[in-house]
N, C-alpha and C positions, 0 to 999 in steps of 0.2 A: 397198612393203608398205603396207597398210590395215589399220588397227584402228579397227572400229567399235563403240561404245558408245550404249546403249538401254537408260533404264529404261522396260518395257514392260510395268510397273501391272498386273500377272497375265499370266502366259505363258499359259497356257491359255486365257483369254478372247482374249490377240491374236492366237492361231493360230484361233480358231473364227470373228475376225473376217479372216481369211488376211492379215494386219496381217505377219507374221514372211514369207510369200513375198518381202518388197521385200529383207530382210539374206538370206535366204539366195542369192536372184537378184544380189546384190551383189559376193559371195566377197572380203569382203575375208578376210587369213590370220588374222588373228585379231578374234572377235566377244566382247564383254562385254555380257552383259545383267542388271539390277538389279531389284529387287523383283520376281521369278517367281511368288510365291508358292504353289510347290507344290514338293512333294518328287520325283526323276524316277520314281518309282511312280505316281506318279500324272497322269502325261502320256501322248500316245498316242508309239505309236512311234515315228512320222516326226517327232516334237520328240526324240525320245534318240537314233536314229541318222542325221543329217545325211551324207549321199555326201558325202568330203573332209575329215569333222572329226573329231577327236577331243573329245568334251564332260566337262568336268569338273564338277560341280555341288554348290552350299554353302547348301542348305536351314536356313532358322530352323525351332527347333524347334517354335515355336507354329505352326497349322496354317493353313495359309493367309492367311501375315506375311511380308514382307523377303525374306530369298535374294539372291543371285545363282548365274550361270552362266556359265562366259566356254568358248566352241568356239575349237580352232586346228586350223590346218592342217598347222603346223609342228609337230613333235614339242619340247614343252617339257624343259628340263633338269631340271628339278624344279618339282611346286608342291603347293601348301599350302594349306588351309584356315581362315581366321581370324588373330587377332591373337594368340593362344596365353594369350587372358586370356579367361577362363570368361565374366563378367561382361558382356564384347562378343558373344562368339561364340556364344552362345544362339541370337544372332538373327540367324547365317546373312547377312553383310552384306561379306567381303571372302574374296575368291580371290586367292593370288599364283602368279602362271605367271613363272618363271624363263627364260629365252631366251637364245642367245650371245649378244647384244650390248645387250639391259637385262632389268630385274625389272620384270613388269606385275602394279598392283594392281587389281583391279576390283574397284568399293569401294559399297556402297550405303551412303551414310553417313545417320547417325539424323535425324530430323525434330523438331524444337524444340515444335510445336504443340499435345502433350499438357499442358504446364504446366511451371513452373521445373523440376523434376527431370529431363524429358529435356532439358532446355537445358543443363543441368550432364550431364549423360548424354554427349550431343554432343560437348558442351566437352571432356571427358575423351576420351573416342574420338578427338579429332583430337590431342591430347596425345598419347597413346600410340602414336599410327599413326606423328608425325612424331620421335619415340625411335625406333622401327624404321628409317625411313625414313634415317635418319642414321647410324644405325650400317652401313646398306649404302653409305652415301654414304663413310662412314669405308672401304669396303674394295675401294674405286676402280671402284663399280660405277652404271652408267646407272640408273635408274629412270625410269617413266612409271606416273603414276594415272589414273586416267580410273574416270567414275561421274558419278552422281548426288550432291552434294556438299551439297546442300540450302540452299546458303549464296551469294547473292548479292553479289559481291563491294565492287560500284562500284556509284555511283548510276546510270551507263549499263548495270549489267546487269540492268535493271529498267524497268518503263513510267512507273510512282507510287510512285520513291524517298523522296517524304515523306510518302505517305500510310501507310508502311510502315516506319518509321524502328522503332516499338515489336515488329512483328510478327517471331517468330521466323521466320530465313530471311534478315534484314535488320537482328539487334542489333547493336549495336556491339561485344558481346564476341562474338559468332560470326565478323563481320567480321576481323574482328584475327588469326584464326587464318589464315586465308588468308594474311593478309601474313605470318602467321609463316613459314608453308611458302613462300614466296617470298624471304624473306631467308634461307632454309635453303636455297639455291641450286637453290630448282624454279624453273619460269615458265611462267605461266597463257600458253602458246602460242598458242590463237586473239586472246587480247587484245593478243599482241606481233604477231603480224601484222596486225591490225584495231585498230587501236589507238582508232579513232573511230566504227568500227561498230556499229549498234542491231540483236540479234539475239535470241530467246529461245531459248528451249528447252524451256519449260514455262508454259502456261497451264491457271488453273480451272476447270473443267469448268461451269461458273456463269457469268452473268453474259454468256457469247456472248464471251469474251473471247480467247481463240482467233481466233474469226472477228473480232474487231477491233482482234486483236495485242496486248492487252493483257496482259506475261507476263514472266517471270524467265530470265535465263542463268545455270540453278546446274548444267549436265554441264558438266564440264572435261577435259581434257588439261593436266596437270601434265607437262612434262619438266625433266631433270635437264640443265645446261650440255651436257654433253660428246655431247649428242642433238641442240640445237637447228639445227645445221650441218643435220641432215638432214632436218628437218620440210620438205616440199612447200607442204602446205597444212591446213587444219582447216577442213571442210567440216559448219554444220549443214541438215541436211535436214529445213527448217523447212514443207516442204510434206508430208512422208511420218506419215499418219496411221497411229490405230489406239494410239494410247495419250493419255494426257494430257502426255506429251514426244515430242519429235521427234529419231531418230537424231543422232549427231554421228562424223564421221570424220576421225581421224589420217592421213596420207599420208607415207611415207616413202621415202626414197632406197633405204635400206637392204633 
């Protein structure tokens, strides 16, 4: 099994750049994609009905903000929309698809950059994800998150970890949540296989930085223990343009 995760910075811009041909020529069985920024009214039809997928979609309500989308192939057992807390879910940021054998979150988590309030915004968002998160854990069930996390964990998951020490994306109290979700018995999977690997995932459209690899690994694969037996690989497709991040994919046995 394939689960692939793209925040693809408007869906409708990377279908008119045919950016989206590369995941659906891919077929992995389940696709997550973050910040869409559109409602599915307002996509053409070849982005609502994919041949093979079922599409579920969690538009923010401000218009052309946030979103996600996650397509499966597999018929999910149940899924849901949001964090069931008004206050997050305005902004259209987290899909759960239920499956026999774990809970996937596809999670576009907030961006610290507008000033201290969405940094406490943030902060709180990943509190609250990781009380859900636990209580599934409390009820002997796998979980996988995968998204755009905004949050750079290590100074390897970055090019100028000191140039960046103050910059949201890179605080020390953003950092810390990660480790929190890590001692709550997730684990950042590509880091546990690549343990010394320099890879991004996201460069600034500024600067040529892209083209000179200068860039953040903030999309993850979180797994829960009782998953990791079966991770293959975590593949990112740091050459597949057409957004300002580059696909990243799960591989499983399963």
């Amino acid at each position: 099994m394939k689960i692939t995760s793209w925040n693809v910075n408007g869906i409708r811009a990377a279908h008119q750049k045919g950016a989206l041909n590369w995941i659906w020529e891919q077929g992995a069985e389940l696709i997550c994609l973050q910040e869409i920024k559109a409602k599915r009214e307002q996509v053409p039809e070849e982005i609502k009905n994919i041949p093979d997928y079922k599409a579920f979609w969690n538009p923010a309500e401000r218009p052309g903000y946030s979103g996600v989308a996650t397509y499966t192939k597999i018929e999910p057992l149940f899924v849901s929309m949001g964090l069931d807390n008004p206050r997050f879910d305005v902004e259209g940021r987290v899909i759960r698809t239920d499956m026999e054998d774990f809970v996937l979150f596809n999670i576009y988590f907030p961006n610290g950059q507008r000033g201290h309030d969405r940094v406490q915004y943030k902060l709180d968002f990943y509190e609250h994800l990781l009380q859900i998160c636990d209580a599934i854990q409390s009820e002997g069930k796998n979980i996988i998150i995968t998204g755009d996390f905004n949050t750079a964990h290590q100074e390897i998951d970055l090019a100028n970890p000191k140039e960046n020490i103050t910059t949201s994306g890179f605080l020390p109290e953003e950092r810390v949540w990660i480790a929190k979700y890590l001692d709550h018995g997730l684990t950042d999977i590509y880091r546990e296989l690549y343990p010394d690997r320099q890879q991004y995932t996201w460069w600034n459209y500024r600067f040529g930085a892209r083209r000179r690899n200068i860039g953040w690994r903030i999309d993850y694969f979180l797994v829960t223990e009782g998953l990791k037996h079966k991770v293959e690989d975590v593949i990112v497709w740091e050459e597949v343009l057409g957004s300002d991040h580059c696909p990243v994919t799960l591989v499983l046995s399963c």
